[in-house]
C-alpha positions in Angstrom: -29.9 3.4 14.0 -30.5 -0.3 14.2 -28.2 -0.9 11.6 -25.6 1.2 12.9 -25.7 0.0 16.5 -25.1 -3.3 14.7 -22.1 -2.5 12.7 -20.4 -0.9 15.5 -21.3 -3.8 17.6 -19.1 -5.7 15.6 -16.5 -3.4 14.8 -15.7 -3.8 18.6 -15.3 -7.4 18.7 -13.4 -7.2 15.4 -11.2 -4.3 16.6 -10.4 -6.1 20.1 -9.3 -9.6 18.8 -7.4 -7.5 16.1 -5.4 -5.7 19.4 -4.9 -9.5 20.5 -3.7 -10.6 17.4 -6.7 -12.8 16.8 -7.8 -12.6 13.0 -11.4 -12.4 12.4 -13.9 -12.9 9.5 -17.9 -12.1 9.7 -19.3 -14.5 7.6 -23.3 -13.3 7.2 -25.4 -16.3 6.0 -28.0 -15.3 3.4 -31.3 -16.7 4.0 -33.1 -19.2 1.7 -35.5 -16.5 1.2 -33.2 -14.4 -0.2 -31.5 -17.0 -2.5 -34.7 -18.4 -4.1 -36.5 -15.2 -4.0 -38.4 -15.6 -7.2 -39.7 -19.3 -5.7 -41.4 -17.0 -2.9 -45.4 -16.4 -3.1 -46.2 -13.1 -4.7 -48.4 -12.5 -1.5 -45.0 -11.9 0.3 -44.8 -8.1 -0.8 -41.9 -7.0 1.3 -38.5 -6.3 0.1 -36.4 -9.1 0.9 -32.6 -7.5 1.7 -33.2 -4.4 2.8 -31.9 -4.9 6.2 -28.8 -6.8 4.9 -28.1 -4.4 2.0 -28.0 -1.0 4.7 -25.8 -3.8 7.0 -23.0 -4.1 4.3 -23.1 -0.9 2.5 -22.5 0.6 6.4 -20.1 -2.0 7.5 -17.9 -1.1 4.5 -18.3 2.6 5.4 -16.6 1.6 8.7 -14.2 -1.0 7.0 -15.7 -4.1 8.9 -14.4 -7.0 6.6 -17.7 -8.9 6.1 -18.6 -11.9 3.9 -21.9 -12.2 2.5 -21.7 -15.2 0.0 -25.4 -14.7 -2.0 -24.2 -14.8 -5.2 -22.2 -18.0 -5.1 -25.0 -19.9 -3.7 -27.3 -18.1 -5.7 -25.3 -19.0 -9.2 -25.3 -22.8 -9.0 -26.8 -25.2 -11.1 -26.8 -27.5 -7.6 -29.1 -26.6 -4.9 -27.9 -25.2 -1.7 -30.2 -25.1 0.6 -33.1 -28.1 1.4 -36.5 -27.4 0.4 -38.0 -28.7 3.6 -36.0 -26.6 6.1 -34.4 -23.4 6.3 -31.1 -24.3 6.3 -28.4 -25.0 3.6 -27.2 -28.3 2.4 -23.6 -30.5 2.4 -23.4 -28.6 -1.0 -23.7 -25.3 0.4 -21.8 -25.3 3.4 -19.3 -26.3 1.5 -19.0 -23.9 -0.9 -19.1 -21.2 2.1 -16.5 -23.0 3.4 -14.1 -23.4 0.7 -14.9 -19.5 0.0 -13.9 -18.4 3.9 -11.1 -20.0 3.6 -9.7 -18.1 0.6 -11.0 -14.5 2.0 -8.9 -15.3 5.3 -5.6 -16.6 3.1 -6.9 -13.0 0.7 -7.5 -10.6 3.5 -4.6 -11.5 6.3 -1.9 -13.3 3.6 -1.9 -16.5 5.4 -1.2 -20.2 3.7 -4.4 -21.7 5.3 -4.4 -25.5 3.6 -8.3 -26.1 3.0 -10.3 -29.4 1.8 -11.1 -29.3 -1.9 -11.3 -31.5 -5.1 -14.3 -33.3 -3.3 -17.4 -34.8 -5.8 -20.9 -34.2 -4.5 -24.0 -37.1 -4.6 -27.6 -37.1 -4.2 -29.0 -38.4 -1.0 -32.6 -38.6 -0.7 -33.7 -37.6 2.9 -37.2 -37.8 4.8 -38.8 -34.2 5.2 -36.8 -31.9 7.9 -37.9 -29.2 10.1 -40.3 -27.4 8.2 -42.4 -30.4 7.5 -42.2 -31.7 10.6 -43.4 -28.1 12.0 -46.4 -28.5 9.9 -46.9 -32.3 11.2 -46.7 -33.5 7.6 -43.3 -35.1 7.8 -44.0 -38.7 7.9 -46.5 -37.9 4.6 -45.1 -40.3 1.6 -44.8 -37.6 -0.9 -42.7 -35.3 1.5 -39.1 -35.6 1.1 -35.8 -33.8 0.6 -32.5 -33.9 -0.8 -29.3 -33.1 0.4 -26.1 -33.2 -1.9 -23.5 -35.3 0.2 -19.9 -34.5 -0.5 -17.5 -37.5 -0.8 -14.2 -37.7 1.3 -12.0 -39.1 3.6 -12.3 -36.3 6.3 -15.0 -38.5 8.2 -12.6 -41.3 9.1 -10.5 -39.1 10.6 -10.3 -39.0 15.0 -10.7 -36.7 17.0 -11.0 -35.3 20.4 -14.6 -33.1 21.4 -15.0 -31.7 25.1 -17.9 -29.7 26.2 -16.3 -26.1 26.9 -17.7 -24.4 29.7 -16.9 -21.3 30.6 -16.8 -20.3 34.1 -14.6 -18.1 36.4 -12.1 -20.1 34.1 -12.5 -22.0 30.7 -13.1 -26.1 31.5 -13.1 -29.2 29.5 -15.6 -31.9 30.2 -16.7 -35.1 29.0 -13.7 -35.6 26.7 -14.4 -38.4 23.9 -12.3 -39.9 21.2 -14.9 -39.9 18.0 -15.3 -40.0 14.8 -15.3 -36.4 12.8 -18.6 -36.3 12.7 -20.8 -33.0 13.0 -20.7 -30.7 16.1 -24.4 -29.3 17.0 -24.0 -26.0 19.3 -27.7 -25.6 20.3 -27.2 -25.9 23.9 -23.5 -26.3 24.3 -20.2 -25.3 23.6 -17.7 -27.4 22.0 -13.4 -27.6 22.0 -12.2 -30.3 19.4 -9.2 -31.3 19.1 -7.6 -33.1 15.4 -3.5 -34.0 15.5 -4.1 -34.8 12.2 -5.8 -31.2 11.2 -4.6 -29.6 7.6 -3.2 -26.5 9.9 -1.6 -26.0 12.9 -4.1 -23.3 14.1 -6.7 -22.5 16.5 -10.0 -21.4 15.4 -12.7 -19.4 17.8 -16.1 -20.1 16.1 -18.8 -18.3 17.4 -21.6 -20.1 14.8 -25.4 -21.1 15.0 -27.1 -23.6 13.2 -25.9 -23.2 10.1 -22.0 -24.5 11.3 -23.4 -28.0 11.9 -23.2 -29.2 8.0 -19.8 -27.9 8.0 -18.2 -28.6 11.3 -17.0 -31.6 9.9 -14.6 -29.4 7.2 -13.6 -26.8 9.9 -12.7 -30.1 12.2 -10.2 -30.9 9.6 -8.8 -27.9 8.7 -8.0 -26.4 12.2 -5.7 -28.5 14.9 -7.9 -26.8 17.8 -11.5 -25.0 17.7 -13.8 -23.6 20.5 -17.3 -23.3 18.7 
């Protein structure tokens, strides 16, 4: 039932922006557990997917157009998610990025323009949020790497507002930055980029795991609420 309230959860929202000609993609992020399953302690004895498996066998029962990327991060030679928190890296989001893209250009026959031909580097970081929960962070063996991509899409400018939604929608605190990332933990953002790859708008309802990648979206779409 949990499962199935779930899926038809969704199937509304996807069915009501479809009557408002709004496209729509569910993008499902796969968890680091699930990714680097055989890195997990054999003292964890539960069956990691179970939930997520029932999700998307349903959801395709009720032709909900889902995308659950696990084998593509899964199949790298490249790591995709840090080791020190439970999020995925530049490297990652990028490659779920580049992969939404083509499902909406598959699934609706648009021409969305996305960023690609970028070369990756390693960055060594300081230990993240999974150290730091355990107070070992500042340790001199604990540390992490992310796997930066290389491109020009930082430079460019744009315009971020807090978006606050009241009896009507309102922009506030309007800055010119740089394209740097967009973190949604206690806000709502609406950018704006003249110089986007596409003349589109883009409704992103994201958690955490749209900060890596806000960057790429920033510079794909002309205008985005996240």
């Amino acid at each position: 039932n949990i499962v199935k309230n779930a899926v038809s959860i969704f199937k509304k929202k996807h069915d009501y922006l479809d009557k408002n000609y709004v496209k729509s993609l569910i993008v499902i992020v796969p968890s680091k557990q699930l990714i680097y399953k055989e890195k997990m302690p054999a003292r964890f004895g539960f069956k990691i997917g179970v939930w997520i498996d029932s999700f998307l066998k349903y959801a395709k029962q009720q032709n909900l157009i889902v995308l659950f990327p696990k084998k593509l991060l899964e199949t790298q030679e490249k790591e995709t998610y840090f080791k020190t928190d439970s999020h995925w890296n530049h490297y990652g989001s990028y490659l779920v990025y580049d992969k939404t893209i083509d499902e909406l250009n598959k699934i609706y026959h648009t021409k969305l323009q996305k960023i690609d031909g970028l070369t990756f580097s390693d960055r060594i970081t300081g230990g993240l949020d999974l150290s730091r929960f355990l107070k070992i962070d500042k340790e001199k063996d604990i540390h992490d790497k992310d796997i930066m991509w290389e491109t020009f899409i930082d430079e460019h400018i744009i315009t971020r507002c807090e978006f606050l939604i009241d009896k009507e929608s309102k922009l506030l605190e309007c800055q010119q930055i740089k394209n740097i990332a967009t973190d949604v933990n206690t806000k709502s953002y609406y950018t704006f980029n003249k110089t986007a790859l596409n003349k589109k708008k883009l409704l992103w309802i994201r958690d955490s795991f749209g900060v890596n990648n806000s960057p790429l979206y920033q510079a794909t779409f002309e205008e985005i609420i996240q």
